[in-house]
N, C-alpha and C positions, 0 to 999 in steps of 0.2 A: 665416340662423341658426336661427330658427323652423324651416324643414321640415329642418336637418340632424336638430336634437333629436327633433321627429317620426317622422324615420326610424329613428333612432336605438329608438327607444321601440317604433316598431314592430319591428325586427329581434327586439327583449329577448322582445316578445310573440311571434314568429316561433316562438322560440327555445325556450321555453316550451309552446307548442304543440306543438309537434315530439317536443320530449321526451316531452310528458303521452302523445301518440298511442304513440310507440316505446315506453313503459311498457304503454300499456295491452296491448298487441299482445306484448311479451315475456309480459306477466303471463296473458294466453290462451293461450297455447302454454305456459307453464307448468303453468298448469291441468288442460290436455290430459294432459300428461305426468304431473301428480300421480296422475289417475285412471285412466290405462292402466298405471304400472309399479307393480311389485312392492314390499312393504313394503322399506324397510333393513335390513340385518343388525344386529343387535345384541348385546351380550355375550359381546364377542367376544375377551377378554383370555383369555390360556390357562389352565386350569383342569382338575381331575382332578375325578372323582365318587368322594366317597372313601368314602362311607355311602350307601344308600340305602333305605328304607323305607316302601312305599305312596306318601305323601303328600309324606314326608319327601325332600329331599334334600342331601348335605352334599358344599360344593365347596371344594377346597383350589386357591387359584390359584398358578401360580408364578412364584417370586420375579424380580424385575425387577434388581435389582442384590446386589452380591457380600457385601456386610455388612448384616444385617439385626439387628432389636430381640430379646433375648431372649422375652420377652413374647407371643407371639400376641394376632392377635384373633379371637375368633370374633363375625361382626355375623349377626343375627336378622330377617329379613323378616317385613314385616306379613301376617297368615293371608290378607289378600285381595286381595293383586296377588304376582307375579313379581319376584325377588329382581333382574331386571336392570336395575330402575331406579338401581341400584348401581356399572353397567359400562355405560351406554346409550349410550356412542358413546365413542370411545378422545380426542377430545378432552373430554371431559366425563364422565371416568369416576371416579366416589368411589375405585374399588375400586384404578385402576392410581394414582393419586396415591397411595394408602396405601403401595404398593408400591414405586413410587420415593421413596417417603422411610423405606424400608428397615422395611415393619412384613410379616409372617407374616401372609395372612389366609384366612382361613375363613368361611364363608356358608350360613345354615340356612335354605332356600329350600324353597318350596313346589309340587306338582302338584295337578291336579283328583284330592281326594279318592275313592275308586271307592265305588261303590253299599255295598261290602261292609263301610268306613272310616265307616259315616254314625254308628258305638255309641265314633268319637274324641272325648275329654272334653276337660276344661280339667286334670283332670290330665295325660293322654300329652301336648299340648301345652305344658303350659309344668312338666314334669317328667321323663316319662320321653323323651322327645324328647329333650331338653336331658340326662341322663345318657347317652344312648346319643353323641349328639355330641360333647361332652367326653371320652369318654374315647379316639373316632379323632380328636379335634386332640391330646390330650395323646401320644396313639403318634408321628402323622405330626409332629409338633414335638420331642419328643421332651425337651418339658417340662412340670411338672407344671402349674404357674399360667397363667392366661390374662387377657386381656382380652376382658370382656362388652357389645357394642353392641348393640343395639334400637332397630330403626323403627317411630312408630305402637305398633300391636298388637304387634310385636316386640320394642317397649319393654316394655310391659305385663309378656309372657312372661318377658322376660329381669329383671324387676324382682321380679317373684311368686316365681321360683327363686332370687333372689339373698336374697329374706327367707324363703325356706324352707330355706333351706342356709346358712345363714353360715356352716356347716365349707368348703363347697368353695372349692377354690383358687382365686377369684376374685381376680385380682391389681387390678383398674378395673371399673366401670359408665359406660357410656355409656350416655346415652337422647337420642333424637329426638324431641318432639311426641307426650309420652305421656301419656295419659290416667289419671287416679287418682284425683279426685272425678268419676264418671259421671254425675251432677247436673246437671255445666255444660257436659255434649255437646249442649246446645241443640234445635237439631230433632230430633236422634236419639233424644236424653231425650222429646222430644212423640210420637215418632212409637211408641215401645215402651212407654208405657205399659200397663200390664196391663190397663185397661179396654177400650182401643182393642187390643191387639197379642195374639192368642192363641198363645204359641211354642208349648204342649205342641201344639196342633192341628195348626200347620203342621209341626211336625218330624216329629210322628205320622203325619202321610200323606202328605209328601214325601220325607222322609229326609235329607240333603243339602240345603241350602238355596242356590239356582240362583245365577248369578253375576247372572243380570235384575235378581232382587230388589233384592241390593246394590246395583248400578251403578242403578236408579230411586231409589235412599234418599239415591246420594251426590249424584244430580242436583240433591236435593229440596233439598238444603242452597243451592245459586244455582242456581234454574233458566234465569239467562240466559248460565250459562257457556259453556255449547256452541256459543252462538249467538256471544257474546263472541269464543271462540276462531276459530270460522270466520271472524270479521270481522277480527281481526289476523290471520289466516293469508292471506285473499285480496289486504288491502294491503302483504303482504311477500312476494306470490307470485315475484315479481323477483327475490327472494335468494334462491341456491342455499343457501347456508349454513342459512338462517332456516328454510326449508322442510325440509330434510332432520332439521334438530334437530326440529323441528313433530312430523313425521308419527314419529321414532321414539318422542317423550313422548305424542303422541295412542295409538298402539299400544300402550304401555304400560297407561295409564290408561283404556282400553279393556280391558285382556287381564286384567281379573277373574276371581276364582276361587273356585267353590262352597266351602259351608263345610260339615264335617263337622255333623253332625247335632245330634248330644247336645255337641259341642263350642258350636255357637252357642246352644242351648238352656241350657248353664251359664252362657257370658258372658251372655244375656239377664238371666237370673234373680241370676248372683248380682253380675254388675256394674253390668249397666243398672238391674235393677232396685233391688235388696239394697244395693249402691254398698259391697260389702263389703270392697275393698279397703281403700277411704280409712276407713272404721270399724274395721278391721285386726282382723274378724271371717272373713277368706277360711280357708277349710281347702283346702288339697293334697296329696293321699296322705297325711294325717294331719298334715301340716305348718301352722301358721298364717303367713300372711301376715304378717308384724308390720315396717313398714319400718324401726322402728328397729333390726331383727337388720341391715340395711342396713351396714356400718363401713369398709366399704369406699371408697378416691378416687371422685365418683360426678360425672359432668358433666353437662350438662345442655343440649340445644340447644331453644332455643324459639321460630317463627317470628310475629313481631308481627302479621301477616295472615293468620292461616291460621282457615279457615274450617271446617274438618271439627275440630281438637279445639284449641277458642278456650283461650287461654294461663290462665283459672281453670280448667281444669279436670287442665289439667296443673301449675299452681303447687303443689300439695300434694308431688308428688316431692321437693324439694333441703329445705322446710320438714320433711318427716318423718322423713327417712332418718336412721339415727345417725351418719353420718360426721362427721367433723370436718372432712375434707378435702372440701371440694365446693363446687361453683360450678354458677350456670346465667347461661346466654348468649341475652339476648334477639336476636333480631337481624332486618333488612328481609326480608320477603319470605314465602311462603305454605306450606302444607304439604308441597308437593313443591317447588317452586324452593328451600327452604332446605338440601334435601340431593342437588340433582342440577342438572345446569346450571351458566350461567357466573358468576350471582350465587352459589351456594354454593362453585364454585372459588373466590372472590375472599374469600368469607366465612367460612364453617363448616369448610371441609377445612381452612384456615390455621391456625386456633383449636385445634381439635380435636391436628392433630398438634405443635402446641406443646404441647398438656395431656399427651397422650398421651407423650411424647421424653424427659420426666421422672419418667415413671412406669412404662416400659417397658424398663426394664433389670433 
């Protein structure tokens, strides 16, 4: 009886072995393969370019089924990555769930500024930007009101024009993980300091400010991410699935984008530094910032671990705004997994088009 249990124990250990070796040997030849093939496609939901402007580009997707919300939305990309963390992979895409659950959507997406784009402010950004776009969703929808979403720095724009405009047809505000006391941007706030960060200098003889610089600033916030991520990437080299989602969010969050010139020279000075929003001292093309012009339904997504704009410094939005109607949504998970991936399928897109269903007619 003793040596059947024995055997028995050694087979489980057999067993074991076996497997660990056939893993490791799948997970090498995956590897192989990670770094001989070509990135994934991405963004790949159908889409018209209905505007387009230097920097600027505006994409009208289309619709996925046969009744949709009066309502549009037009949603606003952060200035410093690609609007297709939105569409990054058709199971995982923000943009085709909006569409199958019947919304009109619109996308103010960004290109590498060109040398001649470096004299773009924080007004053409989050002003005349935003009037030239509004007025090709209000053609191509062929209504006047809309709904206004913002990612990140997309939030910002879209929240600066909504307290500079309380006339326009804003029918919703949405925001993501946006930033409005610049105080509590933590390393960012240490790292621009005006004694340590000279912006007139670096603008003045670079023009454009490189995507390098950025993508070192956002490193500096966890410098063991990288390393982090390779290490859950090589323990789940074995899953096709895990890997393919992997390398098209690494591409993304890799695929930064130079910032206009005299545009990062304003948010320097008068966000980072000035923190003029949250003192509701900002001017734009003669407009003040004032969030309670705000009166609009205004939602709010906020992700509990997110590390690039830690949730005080985004708390000041749903506190300042005048609406009556508004809510924010804390929720699990970081600055990008809370609006792309399978934790935000499960979370934030749910949320969202329930706020959205009652307000969108």
């Amino acid at each position: 009886m003793v040596g059947t249990k024995q055997a028995e124990q050694g087979s489980e250990a057999g067993g074991a072995i076996r497997s660990l070796v056939e893993r490791t040997i799948q997970r090498n030849i995956k590897g192989v393969e990670y770094f001989a093939s070509a990135a994934p496609p991405v963004g790949l939901t159908p889409k018209d370019v209905i505007h387009k402007r230097g920097t600027l580009n505006l994409y009208h997707y289309k619709p996925l089924v046969d009744e949709v919300y009066r309502v549009p939305i037009l949603m606003v990309m952060a200035t410093t990555n690609r609007g297709y963390v939105f569409d990054v992979a058709e199971e995982h895409s923000f943009v085709r769930y909006l569409l199958k659950a019947g919304y009109d959507v619109f996308v103010m997406d960004w290109d590498h500024p060109r040398p001649e784009e470096k004299s773009l402010n924080l007004e053409d950004y989050a002003s005349r930007f935003f009037d030239e776009c509004i007025r090709k969703v209000q053609q191509a929808s062929g209504e006047e009101e809309f709904s206004l979403m913002g990612y990140c720095m997309g939030g910002v724009l879209s929240t600066i024009y909504a307290a500079t405009h309380p006339e326009a047809p804003i029918k919703n505000l949405a925001c993501f993980t946006t930033p409005i006391d610049f105080s509590e941007m933590t390393m960012f706030a240490h790292m621009a300091q005006p004694k340590y960060f000279d912006v007139d200098r670096l603008v003045d003889n670079v023009g454009n400010v490189s995507p390098e610089l950025l993508q070192t600033s956002f490193d500096m916030l966890r410098p063991s991410g990288r390393t982090s991520s390779n290490r859950t990437l090589w323990d789940n080299m074995w899953n096709d699935d895990f890997v393919e989602f992997h390398r098209k969010m690494d591409r993304w969050a890799n695929d930064m984008l130079p910032l206009a010139g005299e545009y990062f020279r304003d948010t320097t000075k008068k966000l980072m530094w000035d923190n003029q929003l949250l003192k509701g001292t900002l001017e734009v093309d003669g407009r003040t910032a004032d969030l309670a012009n705000i009166t609009v339904p205004v939602f709010h997504g906020v992700a509990q671990h997110d590390h690039i704009v830690p949730y005080e410094a985004s708390k000041p939005l749903i506190e300042r705004v005048g609406s009556k109607d508004k809510q924010e949504l804390v929720m699990k998970g970081g600055h990008i997994s809370l609006i792309a991936g399978p934790n935000a399928a499960r979370r934030l897109w749910p949320a969202l088009d329930e706020w959205f269903a009652e307000r969108s007619v």
